[in-house]
N, CA, C and O atoms as CSV, one atom per row, in Angstrom:
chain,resi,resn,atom,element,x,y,z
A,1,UNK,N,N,0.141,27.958,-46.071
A,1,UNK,CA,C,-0.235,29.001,-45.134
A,1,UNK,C,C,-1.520,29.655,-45.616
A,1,UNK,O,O,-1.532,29.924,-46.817
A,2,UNK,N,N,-2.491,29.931,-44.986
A,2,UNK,CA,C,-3.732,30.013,-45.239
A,2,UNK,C,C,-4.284,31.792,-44.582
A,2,UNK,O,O,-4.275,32.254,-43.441
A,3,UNK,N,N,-4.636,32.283,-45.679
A,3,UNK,CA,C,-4.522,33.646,-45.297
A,3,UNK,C,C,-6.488,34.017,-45.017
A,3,UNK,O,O,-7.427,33.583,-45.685
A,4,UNK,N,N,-6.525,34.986,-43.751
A,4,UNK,CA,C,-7.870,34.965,-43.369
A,4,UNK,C,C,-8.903,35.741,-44.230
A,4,UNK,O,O,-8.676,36.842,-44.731
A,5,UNK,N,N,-9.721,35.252,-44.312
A,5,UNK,CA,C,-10.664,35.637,-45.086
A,5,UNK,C,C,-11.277,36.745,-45.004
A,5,UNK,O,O,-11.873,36.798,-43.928
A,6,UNK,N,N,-11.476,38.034,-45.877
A,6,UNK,CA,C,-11.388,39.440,-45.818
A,6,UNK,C,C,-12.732,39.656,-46.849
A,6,UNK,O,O,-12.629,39.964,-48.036
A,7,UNK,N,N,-14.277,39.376,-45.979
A,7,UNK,CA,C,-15.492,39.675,-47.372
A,7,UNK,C,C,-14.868,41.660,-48.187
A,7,UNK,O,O,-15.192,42.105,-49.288
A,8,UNK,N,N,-14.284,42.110,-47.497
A,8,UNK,CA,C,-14.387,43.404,-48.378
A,8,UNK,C,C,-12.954,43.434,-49.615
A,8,UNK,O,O,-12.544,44.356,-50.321
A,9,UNK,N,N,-12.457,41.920,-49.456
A,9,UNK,CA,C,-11.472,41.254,-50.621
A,9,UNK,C,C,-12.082,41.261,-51.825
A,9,UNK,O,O,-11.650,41.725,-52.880
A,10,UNK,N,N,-13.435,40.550,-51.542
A,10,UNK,CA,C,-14.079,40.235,-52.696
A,10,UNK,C,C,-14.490,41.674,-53.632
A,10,UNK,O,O,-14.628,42.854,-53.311
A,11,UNK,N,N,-14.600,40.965,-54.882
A,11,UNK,CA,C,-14.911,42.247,-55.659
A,11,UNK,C,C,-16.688,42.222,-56.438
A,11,UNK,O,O,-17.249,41.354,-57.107
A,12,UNK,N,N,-17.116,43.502,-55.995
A,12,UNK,CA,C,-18.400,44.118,-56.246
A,12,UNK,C,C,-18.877,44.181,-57.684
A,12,UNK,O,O,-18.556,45.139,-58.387
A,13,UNK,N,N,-19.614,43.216,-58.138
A,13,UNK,CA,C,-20.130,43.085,-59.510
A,13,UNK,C,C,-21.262,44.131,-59.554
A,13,UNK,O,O,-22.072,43.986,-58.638
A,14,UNK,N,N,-21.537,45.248,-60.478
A,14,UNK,CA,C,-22.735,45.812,-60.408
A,14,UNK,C,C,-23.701,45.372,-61.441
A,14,UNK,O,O,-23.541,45.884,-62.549
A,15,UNK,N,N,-24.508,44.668,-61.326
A,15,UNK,CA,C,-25.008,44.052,-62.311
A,15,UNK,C,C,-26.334,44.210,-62.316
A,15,UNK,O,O,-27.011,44.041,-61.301
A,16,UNK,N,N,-26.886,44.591,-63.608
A,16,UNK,CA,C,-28.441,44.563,-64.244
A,16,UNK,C,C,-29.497,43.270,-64.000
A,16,UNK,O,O,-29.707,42.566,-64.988
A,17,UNK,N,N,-29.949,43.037,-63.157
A,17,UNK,CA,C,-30.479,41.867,-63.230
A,17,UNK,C,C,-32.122,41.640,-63.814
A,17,UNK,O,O,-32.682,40.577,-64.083
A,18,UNK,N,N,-32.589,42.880,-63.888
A,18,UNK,CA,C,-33.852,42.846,-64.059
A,18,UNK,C,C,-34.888,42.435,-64.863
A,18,UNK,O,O,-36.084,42.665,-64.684
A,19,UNK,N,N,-34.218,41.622,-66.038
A,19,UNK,CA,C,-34.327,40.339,-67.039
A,19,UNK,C,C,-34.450,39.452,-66.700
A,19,UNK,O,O,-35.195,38.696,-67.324
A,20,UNK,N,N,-33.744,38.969,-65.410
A,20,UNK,CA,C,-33.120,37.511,-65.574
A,20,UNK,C,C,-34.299,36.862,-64.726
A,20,UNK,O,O,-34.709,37.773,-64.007
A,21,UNK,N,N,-34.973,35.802,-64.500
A,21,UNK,CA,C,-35.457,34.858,-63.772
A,21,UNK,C,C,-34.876,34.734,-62.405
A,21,UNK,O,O,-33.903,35.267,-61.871
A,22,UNK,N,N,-35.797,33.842,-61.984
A,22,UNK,CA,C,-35.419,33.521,-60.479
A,22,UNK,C,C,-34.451,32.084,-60.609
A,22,UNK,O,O,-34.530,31.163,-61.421
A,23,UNK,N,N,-33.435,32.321,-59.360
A,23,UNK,CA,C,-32.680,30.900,-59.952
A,23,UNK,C,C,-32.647,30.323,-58.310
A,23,UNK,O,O,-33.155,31.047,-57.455
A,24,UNK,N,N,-32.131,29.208,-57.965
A,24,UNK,CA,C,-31.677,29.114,-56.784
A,24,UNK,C,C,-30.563,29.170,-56.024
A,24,UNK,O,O,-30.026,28.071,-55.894
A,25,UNK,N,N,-30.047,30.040,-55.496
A,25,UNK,CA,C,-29.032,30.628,-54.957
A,25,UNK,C,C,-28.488,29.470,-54.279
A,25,UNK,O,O,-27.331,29.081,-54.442
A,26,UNK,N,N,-29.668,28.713,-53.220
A,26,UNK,CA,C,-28.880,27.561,-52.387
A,26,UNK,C,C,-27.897,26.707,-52.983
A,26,UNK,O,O,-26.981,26.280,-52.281
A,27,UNK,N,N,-28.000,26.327,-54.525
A,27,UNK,CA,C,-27.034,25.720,-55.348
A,27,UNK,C,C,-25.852,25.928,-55.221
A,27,UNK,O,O,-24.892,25.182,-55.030
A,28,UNK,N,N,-25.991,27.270,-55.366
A,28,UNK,CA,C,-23.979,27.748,-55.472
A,28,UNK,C,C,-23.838,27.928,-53.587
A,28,UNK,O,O,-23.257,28.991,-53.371
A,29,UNK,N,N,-24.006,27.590,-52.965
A,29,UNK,CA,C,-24.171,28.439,-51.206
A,29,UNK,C,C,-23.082,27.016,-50.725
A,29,UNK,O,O,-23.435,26.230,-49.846
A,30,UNK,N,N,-21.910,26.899,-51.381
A,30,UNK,CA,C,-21.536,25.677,-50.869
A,30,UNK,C,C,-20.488,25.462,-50.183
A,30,UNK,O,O,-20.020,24.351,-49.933
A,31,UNK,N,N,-19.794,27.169,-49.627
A,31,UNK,CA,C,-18.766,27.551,-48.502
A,31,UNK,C,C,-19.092,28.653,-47.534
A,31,UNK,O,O,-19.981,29.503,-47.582
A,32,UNK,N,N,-18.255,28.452,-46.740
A,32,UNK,CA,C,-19.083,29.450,-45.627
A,32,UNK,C,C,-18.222,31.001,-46.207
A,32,UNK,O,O,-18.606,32.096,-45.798
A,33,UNK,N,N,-17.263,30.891,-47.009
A,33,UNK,CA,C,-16.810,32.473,-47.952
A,33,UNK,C,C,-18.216,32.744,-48.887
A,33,UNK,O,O,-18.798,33.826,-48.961
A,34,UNK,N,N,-18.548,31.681,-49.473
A,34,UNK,CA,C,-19.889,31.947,-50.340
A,34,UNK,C,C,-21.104,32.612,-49.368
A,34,UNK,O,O,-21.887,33.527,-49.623
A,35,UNK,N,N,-20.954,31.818,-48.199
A,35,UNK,CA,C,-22.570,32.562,-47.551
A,35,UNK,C,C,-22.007,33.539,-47.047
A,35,UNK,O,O,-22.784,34.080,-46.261
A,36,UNK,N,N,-21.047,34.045,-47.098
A,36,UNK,CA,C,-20.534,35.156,-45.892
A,36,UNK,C,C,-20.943,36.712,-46.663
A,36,UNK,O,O,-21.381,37.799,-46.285
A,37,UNK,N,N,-20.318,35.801,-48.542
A,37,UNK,CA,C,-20.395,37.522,-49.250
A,37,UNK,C,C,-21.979,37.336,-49.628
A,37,UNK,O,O,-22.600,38.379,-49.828
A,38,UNK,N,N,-22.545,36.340,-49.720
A,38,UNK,CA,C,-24.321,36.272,-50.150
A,38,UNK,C,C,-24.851,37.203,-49.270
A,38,UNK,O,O,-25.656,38.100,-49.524
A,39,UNK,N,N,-24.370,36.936,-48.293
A,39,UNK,CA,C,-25.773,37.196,-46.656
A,39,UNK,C,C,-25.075,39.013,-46.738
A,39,UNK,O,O,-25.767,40.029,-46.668
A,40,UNK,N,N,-24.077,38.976,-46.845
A,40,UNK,CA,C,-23.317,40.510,-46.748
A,40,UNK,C,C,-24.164,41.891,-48.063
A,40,UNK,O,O,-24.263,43.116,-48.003
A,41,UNK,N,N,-24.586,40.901,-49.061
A,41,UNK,CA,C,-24.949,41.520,-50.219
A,41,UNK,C,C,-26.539,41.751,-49.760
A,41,UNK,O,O,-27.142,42.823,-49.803
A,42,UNK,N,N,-27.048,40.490,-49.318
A,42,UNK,CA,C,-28.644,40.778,-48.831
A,42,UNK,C,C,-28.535,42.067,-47.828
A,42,UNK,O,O,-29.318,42.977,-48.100
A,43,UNK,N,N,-27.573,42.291,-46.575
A,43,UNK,CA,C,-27.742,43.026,-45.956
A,43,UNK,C,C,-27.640,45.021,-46.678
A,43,UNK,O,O,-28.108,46.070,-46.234
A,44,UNK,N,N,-26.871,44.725,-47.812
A,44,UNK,CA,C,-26.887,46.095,-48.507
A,44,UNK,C,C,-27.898,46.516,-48.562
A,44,UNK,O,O,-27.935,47.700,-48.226
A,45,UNK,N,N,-29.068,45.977,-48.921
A,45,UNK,CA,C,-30.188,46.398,-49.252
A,45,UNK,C,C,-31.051,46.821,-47.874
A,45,UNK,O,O,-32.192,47.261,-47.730
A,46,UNK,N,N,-30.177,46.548,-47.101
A,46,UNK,CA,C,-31.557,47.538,-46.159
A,46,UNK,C,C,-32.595,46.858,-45.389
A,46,UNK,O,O,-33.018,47.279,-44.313
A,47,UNK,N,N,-33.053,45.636,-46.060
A,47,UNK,CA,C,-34.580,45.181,-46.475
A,47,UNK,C,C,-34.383,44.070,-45.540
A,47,UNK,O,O,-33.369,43.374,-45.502
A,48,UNK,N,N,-35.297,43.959,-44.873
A,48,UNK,CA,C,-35.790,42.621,-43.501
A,48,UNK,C,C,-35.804,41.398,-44.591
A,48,UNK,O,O,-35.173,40.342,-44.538
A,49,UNK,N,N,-36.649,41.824,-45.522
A,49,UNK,CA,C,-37.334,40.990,-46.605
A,49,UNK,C,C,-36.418,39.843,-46.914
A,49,UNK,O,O,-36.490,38.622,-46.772
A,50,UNK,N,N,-35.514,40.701,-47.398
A,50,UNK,CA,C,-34.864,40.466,-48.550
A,50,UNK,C,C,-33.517,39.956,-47.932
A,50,UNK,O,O,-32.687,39.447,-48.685
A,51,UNK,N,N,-33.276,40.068,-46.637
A,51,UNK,CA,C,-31.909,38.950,-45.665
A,51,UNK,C,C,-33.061,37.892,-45.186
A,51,UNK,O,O,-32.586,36.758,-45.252
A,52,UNK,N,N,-34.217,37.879,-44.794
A,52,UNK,CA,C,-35.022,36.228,-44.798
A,52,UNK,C,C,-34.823,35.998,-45.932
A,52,UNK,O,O,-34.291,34.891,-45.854
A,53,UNK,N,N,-34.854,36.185,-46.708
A,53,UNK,CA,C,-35.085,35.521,-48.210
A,53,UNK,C,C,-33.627,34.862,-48.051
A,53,UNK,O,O,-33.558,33.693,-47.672
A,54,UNK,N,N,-32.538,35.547,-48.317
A,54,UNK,CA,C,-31.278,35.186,-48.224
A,54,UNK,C,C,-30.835,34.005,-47.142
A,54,UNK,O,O,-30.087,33.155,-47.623
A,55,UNK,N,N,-31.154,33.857,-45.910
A,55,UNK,CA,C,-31.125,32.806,-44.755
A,55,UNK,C,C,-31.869,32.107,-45.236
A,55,UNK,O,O,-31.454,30.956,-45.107
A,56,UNK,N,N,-32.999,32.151,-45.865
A,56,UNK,CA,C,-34.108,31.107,-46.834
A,56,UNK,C,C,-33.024,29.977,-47.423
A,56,UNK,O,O,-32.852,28.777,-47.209
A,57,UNK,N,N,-32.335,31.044,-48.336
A,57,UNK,CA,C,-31.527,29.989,-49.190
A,57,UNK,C,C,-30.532,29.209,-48.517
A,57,UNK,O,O,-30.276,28.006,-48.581
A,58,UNK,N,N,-29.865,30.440,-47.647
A,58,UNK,CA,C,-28.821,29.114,-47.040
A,58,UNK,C,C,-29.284,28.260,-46.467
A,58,UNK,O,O,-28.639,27.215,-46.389
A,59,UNK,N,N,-30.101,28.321,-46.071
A,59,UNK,CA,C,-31.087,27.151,-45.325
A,59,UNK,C,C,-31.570,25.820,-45.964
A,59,UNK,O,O,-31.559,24.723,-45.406
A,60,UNK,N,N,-32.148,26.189,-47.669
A,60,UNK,CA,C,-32.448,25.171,-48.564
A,60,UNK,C,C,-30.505,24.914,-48.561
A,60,UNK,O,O,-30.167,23.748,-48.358
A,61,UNK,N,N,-29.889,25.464,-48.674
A,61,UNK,CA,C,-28.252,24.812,-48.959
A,61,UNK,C,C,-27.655,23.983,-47.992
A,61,UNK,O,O,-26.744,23.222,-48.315
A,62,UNK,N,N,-28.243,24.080,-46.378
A,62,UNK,CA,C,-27.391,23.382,-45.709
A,62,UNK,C,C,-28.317,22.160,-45.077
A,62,UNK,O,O,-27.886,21.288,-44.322
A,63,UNK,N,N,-29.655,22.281,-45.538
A,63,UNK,CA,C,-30.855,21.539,-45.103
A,63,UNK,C,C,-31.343,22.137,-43.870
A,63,UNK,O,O,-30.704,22.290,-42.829
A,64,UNK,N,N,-32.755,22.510,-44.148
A,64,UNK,CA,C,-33.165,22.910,-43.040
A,64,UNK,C,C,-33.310,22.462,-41.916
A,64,UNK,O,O,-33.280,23.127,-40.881
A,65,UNK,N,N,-33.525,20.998,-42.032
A,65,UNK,CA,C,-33.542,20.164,-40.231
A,65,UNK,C,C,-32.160,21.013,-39.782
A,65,UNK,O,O,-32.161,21.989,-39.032
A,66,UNK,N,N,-31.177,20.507,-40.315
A,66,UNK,CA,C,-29.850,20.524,-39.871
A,66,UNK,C,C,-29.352,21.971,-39.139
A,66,UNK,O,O,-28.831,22.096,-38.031
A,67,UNK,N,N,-29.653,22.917,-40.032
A,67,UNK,CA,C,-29.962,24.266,-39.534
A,67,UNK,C,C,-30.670,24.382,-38.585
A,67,UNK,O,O,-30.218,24.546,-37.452
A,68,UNK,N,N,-31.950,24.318,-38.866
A,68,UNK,CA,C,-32.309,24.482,-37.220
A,68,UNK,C,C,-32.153,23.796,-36.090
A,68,UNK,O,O,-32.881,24.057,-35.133
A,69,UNK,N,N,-31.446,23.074,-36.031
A,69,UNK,CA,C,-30.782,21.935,-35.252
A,69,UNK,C,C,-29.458,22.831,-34.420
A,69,UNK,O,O,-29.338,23.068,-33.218
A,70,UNK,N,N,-28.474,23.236,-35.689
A,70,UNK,CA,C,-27.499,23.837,-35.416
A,70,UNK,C,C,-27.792,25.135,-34.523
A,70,UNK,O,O,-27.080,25.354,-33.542
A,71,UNK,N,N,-29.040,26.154,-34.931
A,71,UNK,CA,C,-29.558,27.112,-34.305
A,71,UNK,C,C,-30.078,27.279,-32.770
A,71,UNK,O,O,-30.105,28.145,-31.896
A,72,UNK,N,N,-30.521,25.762,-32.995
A,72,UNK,CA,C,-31.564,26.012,-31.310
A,72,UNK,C,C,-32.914,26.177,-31.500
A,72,UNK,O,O,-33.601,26.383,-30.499
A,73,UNK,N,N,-33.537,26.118,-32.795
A,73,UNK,CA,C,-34.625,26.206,-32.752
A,73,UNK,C,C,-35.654,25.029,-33.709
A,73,UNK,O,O,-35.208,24.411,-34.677
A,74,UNK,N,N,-36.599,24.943,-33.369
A,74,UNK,CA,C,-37.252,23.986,-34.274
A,74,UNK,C,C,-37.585,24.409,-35.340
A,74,UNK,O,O,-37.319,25.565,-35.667
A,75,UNK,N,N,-38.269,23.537,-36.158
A,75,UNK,CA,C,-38.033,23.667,-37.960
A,75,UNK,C,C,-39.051,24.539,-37.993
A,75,UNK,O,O,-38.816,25.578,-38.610
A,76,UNK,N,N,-40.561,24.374,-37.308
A,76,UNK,CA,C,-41.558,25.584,-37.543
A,76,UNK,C,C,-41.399,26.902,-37.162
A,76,UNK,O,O,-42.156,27.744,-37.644
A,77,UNK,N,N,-40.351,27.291,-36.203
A,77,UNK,CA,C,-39.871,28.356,-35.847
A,77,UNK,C,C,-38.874,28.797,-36.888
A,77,UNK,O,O,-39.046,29.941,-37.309
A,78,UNK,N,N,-38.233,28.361,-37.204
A,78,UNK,CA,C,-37.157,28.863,-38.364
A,78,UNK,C,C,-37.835,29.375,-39.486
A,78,UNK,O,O,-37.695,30.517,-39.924
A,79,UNK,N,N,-39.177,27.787,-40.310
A,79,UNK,CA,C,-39.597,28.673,-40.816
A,79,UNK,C,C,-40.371,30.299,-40.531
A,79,UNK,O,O,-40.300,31.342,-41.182
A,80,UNK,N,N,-40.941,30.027,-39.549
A,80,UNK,CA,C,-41.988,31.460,-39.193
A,80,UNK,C,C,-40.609,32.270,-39.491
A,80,UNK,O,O,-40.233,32.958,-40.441
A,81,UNK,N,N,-40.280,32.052,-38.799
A,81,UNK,CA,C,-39.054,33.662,-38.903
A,81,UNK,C,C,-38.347,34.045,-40.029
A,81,UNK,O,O,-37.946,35.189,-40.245
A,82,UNK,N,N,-38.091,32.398,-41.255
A,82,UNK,CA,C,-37.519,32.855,-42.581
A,82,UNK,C,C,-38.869,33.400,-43.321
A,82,UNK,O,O,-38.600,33.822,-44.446
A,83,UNK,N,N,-40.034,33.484,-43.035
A,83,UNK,CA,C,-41.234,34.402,-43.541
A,83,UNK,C,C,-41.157,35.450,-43.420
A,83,UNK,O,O,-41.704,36.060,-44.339
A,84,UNK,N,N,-40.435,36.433,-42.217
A,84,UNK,CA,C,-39.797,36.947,-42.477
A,84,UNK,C,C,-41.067,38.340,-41.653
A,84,UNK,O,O,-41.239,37.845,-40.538
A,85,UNK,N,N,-41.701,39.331,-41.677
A,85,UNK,CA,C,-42.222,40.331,-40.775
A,85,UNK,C,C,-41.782,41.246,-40.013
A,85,UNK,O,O,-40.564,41.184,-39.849
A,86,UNK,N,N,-42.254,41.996,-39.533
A,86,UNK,CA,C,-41.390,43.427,-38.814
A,86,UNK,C,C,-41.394,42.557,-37.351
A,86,UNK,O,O,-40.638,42.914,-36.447
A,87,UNK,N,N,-41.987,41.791,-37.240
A,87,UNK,CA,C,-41.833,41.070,-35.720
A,87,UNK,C,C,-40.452,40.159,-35.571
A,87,UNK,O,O,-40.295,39.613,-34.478
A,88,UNK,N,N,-39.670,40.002,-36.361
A,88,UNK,CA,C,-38.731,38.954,-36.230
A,88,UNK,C,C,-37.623,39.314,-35.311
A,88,UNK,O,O,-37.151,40.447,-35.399
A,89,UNK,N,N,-37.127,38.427,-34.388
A,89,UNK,CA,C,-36.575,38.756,-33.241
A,89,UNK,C,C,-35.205,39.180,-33.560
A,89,UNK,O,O,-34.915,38.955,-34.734
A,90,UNK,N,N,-34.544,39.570,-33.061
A,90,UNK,CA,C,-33.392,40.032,-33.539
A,90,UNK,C,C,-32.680,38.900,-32.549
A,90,UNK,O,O,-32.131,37.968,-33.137
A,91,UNK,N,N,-32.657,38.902,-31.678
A,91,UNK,CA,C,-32.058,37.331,-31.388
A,91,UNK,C,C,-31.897,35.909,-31.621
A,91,UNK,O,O,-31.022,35.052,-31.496
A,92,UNK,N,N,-33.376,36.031,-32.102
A,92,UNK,CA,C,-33.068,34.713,-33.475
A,92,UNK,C,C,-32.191,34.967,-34.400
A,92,UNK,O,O,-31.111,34.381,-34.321
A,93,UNK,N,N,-32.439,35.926,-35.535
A,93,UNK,CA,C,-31.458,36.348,-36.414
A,93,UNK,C,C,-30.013,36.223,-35.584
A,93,UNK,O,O,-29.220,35.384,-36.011
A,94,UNK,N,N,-29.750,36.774,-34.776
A,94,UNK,CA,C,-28.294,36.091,-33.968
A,94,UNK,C,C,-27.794,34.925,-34.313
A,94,UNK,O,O,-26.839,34.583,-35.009
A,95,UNK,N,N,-28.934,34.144,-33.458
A,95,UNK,CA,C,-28.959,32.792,-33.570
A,95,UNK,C,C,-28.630,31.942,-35.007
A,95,UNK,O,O,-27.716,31.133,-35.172
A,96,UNK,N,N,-29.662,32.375,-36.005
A,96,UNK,CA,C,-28.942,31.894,-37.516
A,96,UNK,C,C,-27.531,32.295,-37.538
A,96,UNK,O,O,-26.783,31.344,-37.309
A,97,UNK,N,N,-27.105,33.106,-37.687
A,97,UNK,CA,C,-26.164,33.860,-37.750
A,97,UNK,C,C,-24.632,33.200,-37.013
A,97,UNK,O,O,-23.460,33.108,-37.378
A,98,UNK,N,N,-25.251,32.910,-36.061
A,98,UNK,CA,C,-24.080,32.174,-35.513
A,98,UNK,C,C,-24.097,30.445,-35.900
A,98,UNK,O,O,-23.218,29.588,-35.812
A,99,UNK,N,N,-25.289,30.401,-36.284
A,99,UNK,CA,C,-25.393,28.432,-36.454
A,99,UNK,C,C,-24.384,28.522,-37.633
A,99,UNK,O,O,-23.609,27.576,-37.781
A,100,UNK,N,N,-24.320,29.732,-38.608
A,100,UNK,CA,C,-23.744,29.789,-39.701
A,100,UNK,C,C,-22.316,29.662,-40.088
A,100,UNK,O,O,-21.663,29.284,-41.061
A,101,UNK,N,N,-22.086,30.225,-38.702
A,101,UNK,CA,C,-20.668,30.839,-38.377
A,101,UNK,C,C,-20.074,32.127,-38.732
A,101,UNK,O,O,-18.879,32.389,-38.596
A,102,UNK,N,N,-20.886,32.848,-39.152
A,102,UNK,CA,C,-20.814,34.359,-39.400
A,102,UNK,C,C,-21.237,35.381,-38.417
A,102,UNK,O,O,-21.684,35.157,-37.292
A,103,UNK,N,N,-21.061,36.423,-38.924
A,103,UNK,CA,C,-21.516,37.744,-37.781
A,103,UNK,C,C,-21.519,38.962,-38.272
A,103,UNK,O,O,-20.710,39.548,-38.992
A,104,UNK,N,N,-22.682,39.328,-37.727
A,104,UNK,CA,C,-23.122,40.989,-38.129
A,104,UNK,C,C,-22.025,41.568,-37.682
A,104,UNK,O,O,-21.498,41.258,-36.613
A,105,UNK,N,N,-21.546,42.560,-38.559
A,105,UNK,CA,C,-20.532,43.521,-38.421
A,105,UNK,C,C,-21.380,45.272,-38.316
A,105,UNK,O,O,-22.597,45.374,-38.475
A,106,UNK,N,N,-20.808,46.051,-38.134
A,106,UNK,CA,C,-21.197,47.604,-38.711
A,106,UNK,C,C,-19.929,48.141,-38.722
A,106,UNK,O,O,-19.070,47.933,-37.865
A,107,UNK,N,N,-19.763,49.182,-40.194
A,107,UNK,CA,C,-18.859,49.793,-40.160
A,107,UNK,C,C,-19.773,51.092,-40.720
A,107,UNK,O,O,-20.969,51.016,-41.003
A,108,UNK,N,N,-18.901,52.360,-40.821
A,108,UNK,CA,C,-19.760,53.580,-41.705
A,108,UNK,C,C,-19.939,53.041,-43.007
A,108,UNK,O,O,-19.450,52.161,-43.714
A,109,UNK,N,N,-21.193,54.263,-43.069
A,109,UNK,CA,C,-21.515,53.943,-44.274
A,109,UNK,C,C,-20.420,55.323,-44.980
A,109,UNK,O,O,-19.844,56.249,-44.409
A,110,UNK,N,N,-20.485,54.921,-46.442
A,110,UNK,CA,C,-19.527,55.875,-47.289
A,110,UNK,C,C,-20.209,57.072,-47.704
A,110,UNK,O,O,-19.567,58.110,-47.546
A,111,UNK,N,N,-21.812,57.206,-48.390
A,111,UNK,CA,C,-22.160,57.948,-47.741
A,111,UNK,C,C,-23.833,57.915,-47.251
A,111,UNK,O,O,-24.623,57.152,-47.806
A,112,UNK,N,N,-24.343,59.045,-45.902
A,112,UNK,CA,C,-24.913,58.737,-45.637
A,112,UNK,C,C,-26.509,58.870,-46.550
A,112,UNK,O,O,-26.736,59.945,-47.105
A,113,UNK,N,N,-27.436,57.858,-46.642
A,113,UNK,CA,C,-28.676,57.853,-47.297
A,113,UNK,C,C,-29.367,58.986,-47.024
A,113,UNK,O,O,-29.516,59.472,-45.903
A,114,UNK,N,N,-29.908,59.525,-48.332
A,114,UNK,CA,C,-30.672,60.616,-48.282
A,114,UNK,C,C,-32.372,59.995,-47.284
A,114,UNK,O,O,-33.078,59.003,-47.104
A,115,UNK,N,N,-32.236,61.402,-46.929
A,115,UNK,CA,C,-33.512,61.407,-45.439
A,115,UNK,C,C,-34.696,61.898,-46.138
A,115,UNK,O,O,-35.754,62.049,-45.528
């Protein structure tokens, strides 16, 4: 019996990273529980940047033809948009998003960011 998968199950490592090198994430990206808490962790941050970067990798993980295949869009479009800019459509991002099999959620925040 197979119990459903709950990303706020997983447990929150707070970790120092600011030593460490760059590694490639797409390596370990090799279940859709793995991309679910990856892409969930990029979104903490706030940062446009820094969730392209994150779809970057799953992308090197699942091959990019294939991805953008799965998406609906062609490979030069995927890339433009994993480059990432204040222009990026929010319906594309959908679009990854669902090729993935995941989905933007919102819940509150715990508390709210200083203004």
């Amino acid at each position: 019996m197979s119990e459903k998968f709950d990303p706020e199950d997983m447990p929150i490592l707070d970790l120092d990273l600011s030593n460490t090198k760059r590694f490639e994430a797409s390596r370990f990206l090799d279940s859709p529980e793995t991309i679910a808490a990856f892409l969930a962790e990029a979104m903490k941050a706030n940062d446009a940047q820094i969730l392209m970067h994150a779809l970057g990798e799953v992308a090197k993980a699942r091959g990019v033809n294939q991805f953008a295949q799965d998406a609906g869009v062609n490979r030069e479009s995927l890339y433009k948009t994993l480059k990432g800019g204040d222009k990026t459509r929010f319906a594309t991002v959908q679009k990854l998003m669902l090729a993935l099999g995941v989905e933007l959620t919102v819940k509150p925040l715990e508390k709210m960011p200083a203004t």
